[in-house]
N, C-alpha and C positions, 0 to 999 in steps of 0.2 A: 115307626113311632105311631103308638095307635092311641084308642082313649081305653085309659085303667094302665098305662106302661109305670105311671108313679105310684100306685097300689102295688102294683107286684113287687114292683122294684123295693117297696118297705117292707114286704111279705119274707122278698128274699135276705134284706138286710140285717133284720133285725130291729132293736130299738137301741143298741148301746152306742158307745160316743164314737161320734165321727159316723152314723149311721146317714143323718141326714148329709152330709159331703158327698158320701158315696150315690146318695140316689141323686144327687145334682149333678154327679159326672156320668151318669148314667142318659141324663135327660139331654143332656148337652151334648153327648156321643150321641143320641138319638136324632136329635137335631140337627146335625150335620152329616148323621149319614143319608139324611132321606134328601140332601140337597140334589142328589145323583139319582138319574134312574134310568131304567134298564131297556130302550125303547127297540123297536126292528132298527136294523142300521139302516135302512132306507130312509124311516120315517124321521130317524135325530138327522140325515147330513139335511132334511129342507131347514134344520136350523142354521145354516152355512148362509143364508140373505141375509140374516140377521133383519127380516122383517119382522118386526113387533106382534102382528095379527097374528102372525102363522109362530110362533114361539108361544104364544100365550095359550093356541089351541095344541100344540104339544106337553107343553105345562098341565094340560087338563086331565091326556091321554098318561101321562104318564103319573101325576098324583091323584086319584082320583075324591082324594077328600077336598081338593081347591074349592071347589065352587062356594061360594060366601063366606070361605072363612077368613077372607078381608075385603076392601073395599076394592082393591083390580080386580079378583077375583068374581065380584055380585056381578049380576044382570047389568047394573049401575055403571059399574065401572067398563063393562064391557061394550056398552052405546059411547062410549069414547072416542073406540077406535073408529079412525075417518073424520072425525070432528075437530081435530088439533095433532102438533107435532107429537111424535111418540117414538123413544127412541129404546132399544135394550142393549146391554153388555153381555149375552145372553150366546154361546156359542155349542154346537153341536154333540163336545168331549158331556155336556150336564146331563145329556140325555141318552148317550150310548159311550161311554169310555170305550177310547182303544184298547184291541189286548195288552195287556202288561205294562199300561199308562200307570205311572207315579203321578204323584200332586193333581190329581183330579181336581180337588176342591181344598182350597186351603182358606182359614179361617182365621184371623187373631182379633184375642178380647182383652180390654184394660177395664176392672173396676176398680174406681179409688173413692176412698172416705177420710174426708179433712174436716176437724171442725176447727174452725177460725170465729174470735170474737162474736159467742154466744149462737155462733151459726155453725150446722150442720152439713158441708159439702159434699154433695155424691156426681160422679161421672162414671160415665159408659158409654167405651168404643168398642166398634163391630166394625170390621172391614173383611171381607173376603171378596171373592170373581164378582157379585153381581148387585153386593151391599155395602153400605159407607154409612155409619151413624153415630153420633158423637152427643151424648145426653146428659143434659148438670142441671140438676136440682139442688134448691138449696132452701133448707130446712129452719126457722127458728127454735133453736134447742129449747127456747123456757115453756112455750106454747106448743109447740110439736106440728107446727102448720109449714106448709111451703108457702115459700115469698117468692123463690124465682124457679122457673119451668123452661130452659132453652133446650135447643138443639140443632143441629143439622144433619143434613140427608145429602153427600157429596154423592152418591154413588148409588142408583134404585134400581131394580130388577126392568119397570119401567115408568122411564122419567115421561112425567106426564099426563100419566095417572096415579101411581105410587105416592105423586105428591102430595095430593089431593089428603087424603087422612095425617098427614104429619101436621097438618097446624091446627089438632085436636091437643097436643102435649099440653099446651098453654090452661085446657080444662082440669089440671092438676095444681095451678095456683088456689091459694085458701084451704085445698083439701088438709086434713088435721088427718094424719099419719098414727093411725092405728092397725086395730089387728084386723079390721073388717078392709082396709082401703085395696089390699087386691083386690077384693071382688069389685070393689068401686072402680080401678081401673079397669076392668075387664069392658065396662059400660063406656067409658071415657074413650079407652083406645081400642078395642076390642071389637071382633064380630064382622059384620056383613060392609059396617060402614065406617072400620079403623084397618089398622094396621099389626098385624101377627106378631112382624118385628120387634115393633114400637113395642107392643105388650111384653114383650117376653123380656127385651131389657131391659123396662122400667119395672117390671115384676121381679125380675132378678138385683136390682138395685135396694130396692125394699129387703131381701133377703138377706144382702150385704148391712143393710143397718140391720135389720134383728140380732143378726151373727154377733153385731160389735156393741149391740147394747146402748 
């Protein structure tokens, strides 16, 4: 999953209906395949301490686009480590699968859209091996603004720091839900000093309302 895979991806699909679906299962195959990679087997079993420090600099070795593209990931997040408890779910199969290993990485997503009494309900669950997030916004349908911004994070690649940018969601109260506010989120949850996660479901949340009008 690289930058420009959703240009192509509309390059190859076309524009007729059900084009855009296609490039969203596209993105989303993309997104879970790169949760894996392909590291020396020596270098994945030091993931077997399940020490935080030493996983996080495998994380690097093995994505090479990490660095800033969230807040564990910055210089920031990185002066952490040693300063507070830190803990990961994070095990050795994420960085080298065994031969002819099934269920490497499994993944399940819930979006749901309720509108109840003049209000516009949306939720998103994410749980897989090393994430847990559970997201509801809730919309006033006459004015189009958010009134309520929750969430929680049971489950983080690492607790401790991971947590650190989730009580950025709350920056999405008042936002007035137009066509411009992903990019708005991008700033809110996004970048060196959010969370990749956080963006991607609450960006995909937003697409779930466009979809349903």
């Amino acid at each position: 999953m690289v930058g420009g895979l959703t240009r192509r991806a509309l390059d190859a699909v076309g524009g007729g209906p059900g084009a855009a679906l296609a490039v969203d299962g596209v993105i989303e195959a993309a997104r879970l395949a790169r949760q894996v990679a392909k590291l020396p087997p020596e270098r994945a079993a030091r993931a077997a301490s399940r020490d935080p420090w030493e996983c996080w600099q495998l994380d690097r070795a093995g994505w090479v686009d990490l660095p800033d593209s969230c807040f564990t990931y910055s210089e920031t997040g990185a002066r952490l480590f040693g300063t507070r408890p830190i803990s990961t779910p994070i095990h050795p199969e994420l960085y080298r699968p065994r031969p002819g290993q099934r269920g490497v990485f499994e993944r399940r997503k819930i979006a749901r859209l309720e509108r109840r009494d003049g209000r516009v309900l949306l939720f998103h669950a994410m749980h897989d091996n090393v994430h847990g997030f559970e997201l509801r916004l809730e919309i006033d349908a006459a004015s189009g603004t958010v009134v309520g911004a929750e969430h929680a994070a049971p489950r983080l690649p690492y607790r401790g720091i991971c947590d650190e940018p989730q009580r950025k969601f709350t920056a999405l109260l008042g936002e007035h839900v137009d066509d411009d506010l992903r990019r708005r989120i991008q700033v809110h949850l996004g970048g060196p000093t959010g969370c990749a996660q956080l963006y991607d479901l609450t960006a995909d949340l937003l697409k779930l309302l466009a979809a349903r009008g």
